[in-house]
C-alpha positions in Angstrom: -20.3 -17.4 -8.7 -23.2 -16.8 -11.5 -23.9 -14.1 -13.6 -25.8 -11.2 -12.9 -29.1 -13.1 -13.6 -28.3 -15.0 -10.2 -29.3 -11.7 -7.9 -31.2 -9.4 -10.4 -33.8 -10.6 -12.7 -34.0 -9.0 -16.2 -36.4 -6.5 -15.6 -34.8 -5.3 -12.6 -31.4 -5.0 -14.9 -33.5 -3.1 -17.7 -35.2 -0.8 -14.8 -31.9 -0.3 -13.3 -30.1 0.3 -16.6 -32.5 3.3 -17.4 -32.2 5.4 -14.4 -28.4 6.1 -15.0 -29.2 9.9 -14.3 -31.4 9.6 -11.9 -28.7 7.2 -9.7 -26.3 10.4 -10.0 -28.7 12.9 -9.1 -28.8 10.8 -6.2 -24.9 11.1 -5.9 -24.7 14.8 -6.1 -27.7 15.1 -2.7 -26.0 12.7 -0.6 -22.8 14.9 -1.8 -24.3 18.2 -0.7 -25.8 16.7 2.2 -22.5 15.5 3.8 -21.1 18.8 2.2 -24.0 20.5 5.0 -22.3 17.9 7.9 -19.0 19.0 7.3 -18.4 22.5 6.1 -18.4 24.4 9.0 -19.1 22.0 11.8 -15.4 20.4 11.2 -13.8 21.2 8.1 -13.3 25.0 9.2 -13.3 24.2 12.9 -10.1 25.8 13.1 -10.9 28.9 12.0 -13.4 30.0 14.9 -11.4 28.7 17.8 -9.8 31.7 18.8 -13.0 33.8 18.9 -15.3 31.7 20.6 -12.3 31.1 23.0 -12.6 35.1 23.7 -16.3 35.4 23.4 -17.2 32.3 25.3 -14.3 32.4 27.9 -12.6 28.8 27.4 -9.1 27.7 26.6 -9.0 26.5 23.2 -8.2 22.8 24.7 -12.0 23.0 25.6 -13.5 23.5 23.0 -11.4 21.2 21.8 -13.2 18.8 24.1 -16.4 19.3 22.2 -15.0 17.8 19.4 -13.7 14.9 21.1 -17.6 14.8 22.8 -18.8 14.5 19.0 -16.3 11.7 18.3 -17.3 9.7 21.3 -21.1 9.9 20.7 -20.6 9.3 17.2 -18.9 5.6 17.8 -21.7 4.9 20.9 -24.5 5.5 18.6 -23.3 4.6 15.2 -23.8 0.4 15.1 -27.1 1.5 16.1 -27.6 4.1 13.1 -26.0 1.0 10.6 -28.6 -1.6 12.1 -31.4 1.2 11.1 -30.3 1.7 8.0 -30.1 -1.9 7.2 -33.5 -2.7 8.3 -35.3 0.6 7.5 -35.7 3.2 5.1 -31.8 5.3 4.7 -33.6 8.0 2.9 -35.5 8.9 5.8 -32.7 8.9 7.8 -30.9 11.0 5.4 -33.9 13.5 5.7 -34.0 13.9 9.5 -30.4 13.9 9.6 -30.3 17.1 7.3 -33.2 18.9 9.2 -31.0 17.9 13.0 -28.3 19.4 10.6 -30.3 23.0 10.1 -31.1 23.0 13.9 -27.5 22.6 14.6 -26.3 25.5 12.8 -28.8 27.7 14.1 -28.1 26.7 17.6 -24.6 28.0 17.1 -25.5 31.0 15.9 -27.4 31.8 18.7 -24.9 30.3 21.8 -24.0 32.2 24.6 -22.7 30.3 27.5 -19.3 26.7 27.1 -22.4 24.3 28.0 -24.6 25.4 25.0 -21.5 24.6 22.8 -20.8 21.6 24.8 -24.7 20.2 24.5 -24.5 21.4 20.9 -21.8 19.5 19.5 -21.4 16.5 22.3 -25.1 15.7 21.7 -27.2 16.9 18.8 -24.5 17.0 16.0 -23.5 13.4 16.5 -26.8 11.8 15.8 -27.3 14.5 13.4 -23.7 13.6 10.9 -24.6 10.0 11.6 -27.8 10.5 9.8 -27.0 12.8 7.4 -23.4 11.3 6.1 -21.8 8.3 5.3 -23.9 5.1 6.9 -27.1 6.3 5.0 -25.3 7.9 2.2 -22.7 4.8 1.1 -26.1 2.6 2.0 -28.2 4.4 -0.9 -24.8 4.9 -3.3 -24.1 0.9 -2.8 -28.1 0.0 -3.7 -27.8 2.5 -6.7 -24.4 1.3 -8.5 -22.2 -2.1 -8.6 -20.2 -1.7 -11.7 -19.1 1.8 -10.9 -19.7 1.5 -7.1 -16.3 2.5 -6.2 -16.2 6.2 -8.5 -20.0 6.8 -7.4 -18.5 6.1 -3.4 -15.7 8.0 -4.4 -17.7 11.0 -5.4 -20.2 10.7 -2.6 -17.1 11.2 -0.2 -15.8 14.1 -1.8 -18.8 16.2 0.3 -16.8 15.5 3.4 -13.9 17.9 1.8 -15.2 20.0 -0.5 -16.7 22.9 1.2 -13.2 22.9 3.1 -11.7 23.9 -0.5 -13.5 27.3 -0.5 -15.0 28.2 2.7 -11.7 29.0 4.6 -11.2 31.9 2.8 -15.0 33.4 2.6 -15.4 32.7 6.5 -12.2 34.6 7.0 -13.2 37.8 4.7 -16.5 37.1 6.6 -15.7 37.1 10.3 -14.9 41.0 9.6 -17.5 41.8 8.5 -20.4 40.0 9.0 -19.6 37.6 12.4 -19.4 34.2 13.4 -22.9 34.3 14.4 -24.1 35.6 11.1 -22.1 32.8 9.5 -23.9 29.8 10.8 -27.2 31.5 11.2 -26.7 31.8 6.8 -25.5 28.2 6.8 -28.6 27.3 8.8 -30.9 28.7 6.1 -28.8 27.1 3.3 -29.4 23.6 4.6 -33.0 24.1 5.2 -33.8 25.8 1.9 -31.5 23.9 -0.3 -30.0 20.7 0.7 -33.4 19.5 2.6 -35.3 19.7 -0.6 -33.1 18.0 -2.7 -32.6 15.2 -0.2 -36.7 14.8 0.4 -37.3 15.0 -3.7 -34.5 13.6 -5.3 -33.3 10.3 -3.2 -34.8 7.0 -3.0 -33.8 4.2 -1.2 -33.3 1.8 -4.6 -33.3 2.4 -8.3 -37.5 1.8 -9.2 -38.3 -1.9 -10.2 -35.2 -3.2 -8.3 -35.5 -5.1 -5.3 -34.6 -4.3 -2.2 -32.3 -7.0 -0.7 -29.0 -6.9 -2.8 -28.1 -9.1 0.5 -24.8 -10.6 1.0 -25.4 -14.0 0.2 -26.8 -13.0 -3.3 -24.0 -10.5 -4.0 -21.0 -12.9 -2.7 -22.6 -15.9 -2.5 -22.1 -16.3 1.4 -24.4 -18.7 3.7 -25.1 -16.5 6.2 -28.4 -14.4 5.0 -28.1 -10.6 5.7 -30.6 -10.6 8.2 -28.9 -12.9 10.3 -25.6 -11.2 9.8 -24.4 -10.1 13.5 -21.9 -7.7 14.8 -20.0 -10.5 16.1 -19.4 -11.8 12.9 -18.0 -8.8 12.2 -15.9 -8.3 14.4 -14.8 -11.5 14.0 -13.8 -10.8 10.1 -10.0 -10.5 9.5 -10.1 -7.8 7.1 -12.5 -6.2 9.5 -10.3 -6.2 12.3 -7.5 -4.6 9.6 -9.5 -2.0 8.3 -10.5 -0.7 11.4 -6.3 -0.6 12.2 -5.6 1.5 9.4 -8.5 3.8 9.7 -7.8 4.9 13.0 -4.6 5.0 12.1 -5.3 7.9 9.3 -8.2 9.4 11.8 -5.2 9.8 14.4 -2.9 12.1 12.3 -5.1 13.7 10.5 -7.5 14.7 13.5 -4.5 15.4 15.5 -3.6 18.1 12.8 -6.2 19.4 10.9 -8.3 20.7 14.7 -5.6 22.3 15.4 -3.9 23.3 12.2 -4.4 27.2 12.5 -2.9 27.5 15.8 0.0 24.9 15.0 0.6 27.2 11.5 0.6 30.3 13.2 3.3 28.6 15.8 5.5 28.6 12.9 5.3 32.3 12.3 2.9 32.4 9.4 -0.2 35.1 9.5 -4.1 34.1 9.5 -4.0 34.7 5.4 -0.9 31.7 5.0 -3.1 29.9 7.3 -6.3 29.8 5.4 -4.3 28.8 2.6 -3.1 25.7 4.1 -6.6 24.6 5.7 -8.1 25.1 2.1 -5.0 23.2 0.8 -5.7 20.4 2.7 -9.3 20.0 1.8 -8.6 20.1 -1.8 -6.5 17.3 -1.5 -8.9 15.3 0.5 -11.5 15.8 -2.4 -8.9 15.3 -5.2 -7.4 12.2 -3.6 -10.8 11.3 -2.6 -12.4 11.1 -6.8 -9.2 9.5 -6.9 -9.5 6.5 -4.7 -12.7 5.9 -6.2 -11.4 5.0 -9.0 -8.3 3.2 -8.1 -10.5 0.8 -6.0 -12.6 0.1 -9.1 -9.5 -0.5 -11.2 -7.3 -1.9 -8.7 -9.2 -2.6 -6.0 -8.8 -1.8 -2.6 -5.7 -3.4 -0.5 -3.2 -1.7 -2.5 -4.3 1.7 -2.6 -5.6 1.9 0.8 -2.2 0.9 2.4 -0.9 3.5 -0.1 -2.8 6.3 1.4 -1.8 5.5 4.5 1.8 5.4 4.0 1.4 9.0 2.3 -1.1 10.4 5.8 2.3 9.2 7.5 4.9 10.8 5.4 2.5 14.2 5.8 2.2 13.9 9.5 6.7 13.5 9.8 7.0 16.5 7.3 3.6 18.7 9.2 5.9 18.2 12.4 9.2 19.5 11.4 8.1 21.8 9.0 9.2 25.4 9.7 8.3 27.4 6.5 5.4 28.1 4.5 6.1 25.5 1.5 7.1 22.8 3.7 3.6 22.8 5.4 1.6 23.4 2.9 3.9 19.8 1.2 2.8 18.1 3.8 -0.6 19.2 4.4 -1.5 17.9 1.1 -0.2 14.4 2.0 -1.7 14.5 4.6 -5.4 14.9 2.7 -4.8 11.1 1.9 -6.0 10.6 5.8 -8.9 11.7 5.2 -9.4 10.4 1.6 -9.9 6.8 2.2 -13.4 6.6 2.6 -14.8 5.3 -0.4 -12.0 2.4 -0.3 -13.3 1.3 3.0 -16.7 1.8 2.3 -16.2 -0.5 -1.0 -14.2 -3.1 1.0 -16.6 -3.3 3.6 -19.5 -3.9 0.8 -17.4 -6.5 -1.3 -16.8 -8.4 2.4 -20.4 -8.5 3.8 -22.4 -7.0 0.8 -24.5 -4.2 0.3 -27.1 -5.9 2.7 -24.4 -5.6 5.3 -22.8 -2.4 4.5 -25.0 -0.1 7.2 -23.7 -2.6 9.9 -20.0 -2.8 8.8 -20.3 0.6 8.4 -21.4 1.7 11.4 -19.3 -1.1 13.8 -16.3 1.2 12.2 -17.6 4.1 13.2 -17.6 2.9 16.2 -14.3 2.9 17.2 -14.1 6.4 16.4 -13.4 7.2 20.5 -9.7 5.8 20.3 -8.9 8.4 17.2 -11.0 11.7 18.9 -8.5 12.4 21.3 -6.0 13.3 18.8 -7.1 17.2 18.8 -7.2 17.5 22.8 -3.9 15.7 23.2 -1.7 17.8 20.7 -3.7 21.2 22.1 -3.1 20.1 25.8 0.3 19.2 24.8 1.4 22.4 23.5 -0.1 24.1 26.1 2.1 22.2 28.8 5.4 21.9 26.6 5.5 24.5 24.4 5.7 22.0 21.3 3.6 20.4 18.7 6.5 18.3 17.1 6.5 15.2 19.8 2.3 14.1 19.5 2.5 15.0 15.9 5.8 12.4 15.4 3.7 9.6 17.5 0.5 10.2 15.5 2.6 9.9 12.7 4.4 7.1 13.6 0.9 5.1 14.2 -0.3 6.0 10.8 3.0 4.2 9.4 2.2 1.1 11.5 -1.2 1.0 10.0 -0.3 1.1 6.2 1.8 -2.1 7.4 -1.6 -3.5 8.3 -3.5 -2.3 5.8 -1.0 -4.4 3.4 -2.1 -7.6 4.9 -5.7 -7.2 3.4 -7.1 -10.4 1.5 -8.6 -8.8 -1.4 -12.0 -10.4 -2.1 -12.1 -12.3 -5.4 -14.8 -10.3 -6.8 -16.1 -9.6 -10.8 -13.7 -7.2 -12.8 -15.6 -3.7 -13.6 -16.8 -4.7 -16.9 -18.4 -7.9 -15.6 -20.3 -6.4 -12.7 -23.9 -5.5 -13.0 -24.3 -1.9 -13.8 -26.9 -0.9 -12.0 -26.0 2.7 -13.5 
């Protein structure tokens, strides 16, 4: 493989090289925009399922199937999203997936009746996190950076966590006081009046001067162009076809878990308080191990530390399932953050296999099999319900999760340049 002069030309290198701020600026809105898809849509899920099971009259198991509804239209309509974003603009898809996002919020606020909820988060938030989140997002980040691509990922991820970190405990204090309803109806006017404006001003599809076709065959030197790269190639990839083992794998424990972790902690005899703790616990960890990952897969790259996490989701999901005390959880619930912290290393394996070209589409034929992981919540709920436990699902979700850090170990690392050799497009 040539040097960097072989896909860039100089004075894309020198217009690249002089935006360094600009490309993190562009981090920190895609950050805050997946930050707006997460926070209270999924990461403290948990925490409203007993009141809208009272105020909406539906067994938690439901409601449950909402979630599993989001899952499902998320993988239908998510190679679609990653062919978009690979032949059109990502920012704009950023931008109406933030304003779907503001809509969202405010159509919880107002719901009244189990089909406005069901509409709500089986229909409109799918193609809204789709646009706003990762295929777009890891798109823009992999255009912006190469030598750093992995930390920039890394960071970019940590929106999917973060607000998990210290909204438990507000919406708690909150739902006294204020409501659920007031709660999303403020979130609402949040994303409009702050996220949408920094994602409309602030991101751009490429650095200015640079091209736009980073394509696989320039990046890796493959025959195929990008724009001839189909999802049947992809599928037919061998790493492919192991990545998408391991991270349903992970998305089986964790979403198994964390949906239901309030109810499963409060089966254990610990009060709403010890509860919040634990939820918040778990999305610290996701963002700590998340910066972390980004890092390791620049340094070491991405087989060995993705199997790693892996192995560590599986050991959290064994200790989550016998665990009887307060510490014990909360042990395990941290490991278990490394199932939800693997992002950046798959979003960087999938770009050093078919490029940055190819990214949306790799991307997106993940997401795709998202329907065999959003089950996990139902099953564990439904279980419960039926047998009184939450240990035997929990052990088999687990138990997957160790079968897929075998996997994950039989990735063929790409031979690609070392960090300092890359082009630094940042």
């Amino acid at each position: 493989m040539e040097g960097a002069e072989g896909f860039a030309s100089m004075t894309e290198l020198k217009a690249a090289s002089a935006t360094p701020l600009r490309a993190w600026l562009v981090v920190v809105a895609c950050l805050l925009a997946q930050i707006a898809a997460s926070g209270l849509a999924t990461r403290t899920f948990p925490l409203f399922l007993t009141t809208w099971s009272k105020d909406l009259q539906v067994p938690v198991s439901t409601l449950q199937l909402g979630l599993a509804g989001d899952g499902i239209m998320c993988a239908l309509l998510a190679p679609l999203i990653g062919l978009l974003v690979d032949r059109s603009s990502p920012h704009r898809l950023l931008i109406i997936g933030v304003v779907g996002l503001a809509i969202f919020h405010f159509g919880i606020s107002i719901m009244s009746a189990p089909w406005h909820y069901i509409v709500l988060y089986g229909a409109w938030l799918p193609v809204s996190v789709l646009l706003a989140t990762s295929i777009p997002a890891n798109a823009i980040v992999s255009r912006w950076f190469v030598k750093h691509r992995g930390l920039a990922l890394g960071v970019t991820a940590t929106g999917l966590s973060a607000s998990g970190v210290f909204l438990p405990s507000i919406i708690t204090a909150a739902m006294a006081g204020i409501g659920w309803r007031s709660i999303w109806l403020a979130a609402a006017a949040l994303i409009a009046i702050v996220v949408l404006p920094l994602v409309v001003f602030i991101v751009r599809d490429r650095p200015p001067g640079v091209r736009e076709d980073l394509s696989p065959e320039r990046e890796l030197g493959l025959k195929t162009p990008s724009a001839e790269l189909g999802w049947l190639d992809i599928l037919r990839n061998r790493n492919f076809a192991l990545l998408v083992i391991g991270f349903l794998s992970m998305m089986l424990v964790h979403g198994g878990y964390g949906a239901n972790l309030t109810p499963i902690v409060e089966s254990r005899g610990i009060d709403p308080a010890g509860a919040a703790i634990i939820l918040a616990s778990l999305s610290l960890s996701q963002l700590l191990w998340t910066l972390l990952a980004g890092w390791l897969s620049d340094r070491f790259g991405n087989r060995l530390p993705i199997a790693s996490y892996a192995f560590l989701a599986a050991v959290g999901g064994f200790t989550v399932a016998y665990g009887a005390d307060f510490k014990t959880l909360l042990c395990g619930t941290v490991l278990l953050g490394f199932a939800q912290s693997f992002w950046p290393l798959l979003a960087s394996a999938l770009a050093n296999e078919f490029g940055a070209g190819g990214l949306g589409r790799a991307f997106g034929l993940t997401t795709a099999f998202l329907p065999l992981s959003s089950f996990a919540p139902f099953s564990i709920a439904k279980f419960h319900e039926t047998f009184g436990s939450y240990v035997v699902p929990l052990d088999g979700m687990a138990f997957l999760c160790l079968l897929g850090a075998v996997a994950l170990f039989f990735l063929r690392e790409r031979n690609t340049m070392s960090g300092g050799d890359r082009l630094a497009l940042a």
